[in-house]
C-alpha positions as CSV (number, residue, x, y, z in Angstrom):
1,X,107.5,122.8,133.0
2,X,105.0,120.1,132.9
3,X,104.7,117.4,130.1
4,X,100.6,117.2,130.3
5,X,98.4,117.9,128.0
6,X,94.6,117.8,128.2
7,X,92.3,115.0,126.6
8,X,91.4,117.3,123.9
9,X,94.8,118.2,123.2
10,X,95.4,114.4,123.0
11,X,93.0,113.9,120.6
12,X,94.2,115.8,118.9
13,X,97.3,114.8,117.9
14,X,95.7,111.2,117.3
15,X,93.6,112.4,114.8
16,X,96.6,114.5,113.1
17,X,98.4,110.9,113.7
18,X,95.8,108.9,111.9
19,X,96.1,111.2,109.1
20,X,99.5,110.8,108.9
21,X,99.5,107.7,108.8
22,X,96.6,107.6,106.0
23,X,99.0,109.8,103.8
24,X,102.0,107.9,104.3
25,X,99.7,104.6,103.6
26,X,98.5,106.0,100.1
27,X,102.1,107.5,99.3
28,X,103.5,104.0,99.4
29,X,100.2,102.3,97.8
30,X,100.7,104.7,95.0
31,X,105.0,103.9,94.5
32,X,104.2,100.1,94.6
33,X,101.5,100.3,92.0
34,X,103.8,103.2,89.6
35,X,107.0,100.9,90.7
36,X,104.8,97.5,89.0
37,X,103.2,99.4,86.3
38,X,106.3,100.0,84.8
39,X,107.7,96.6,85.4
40,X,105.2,95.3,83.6
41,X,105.0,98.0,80.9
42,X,108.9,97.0,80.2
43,X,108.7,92.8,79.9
């Protein structure tokens, strides 16, 4: 039972990462902007 994975492999799960991380990025872009939107839209 080895814990090594190939480069590809590793590359792999950066690109699935980075995509992650792009999702989760616009999720919260998009929560700030709904959570100000209607901040505003109630003053």
């Amino acid at each position: 039972m080895s814990d090594h994975h190939t480069d590809e492999e590793k590359e792999l799960m950066r690109q699935e990462d980075s995509k992650l991380d792009a999702i989760a990025a616009v999720v919260i872009i998009l929560s700030l902007t709904a959570a100000a939107y209607f901040w505003v839209s109630s003053q």
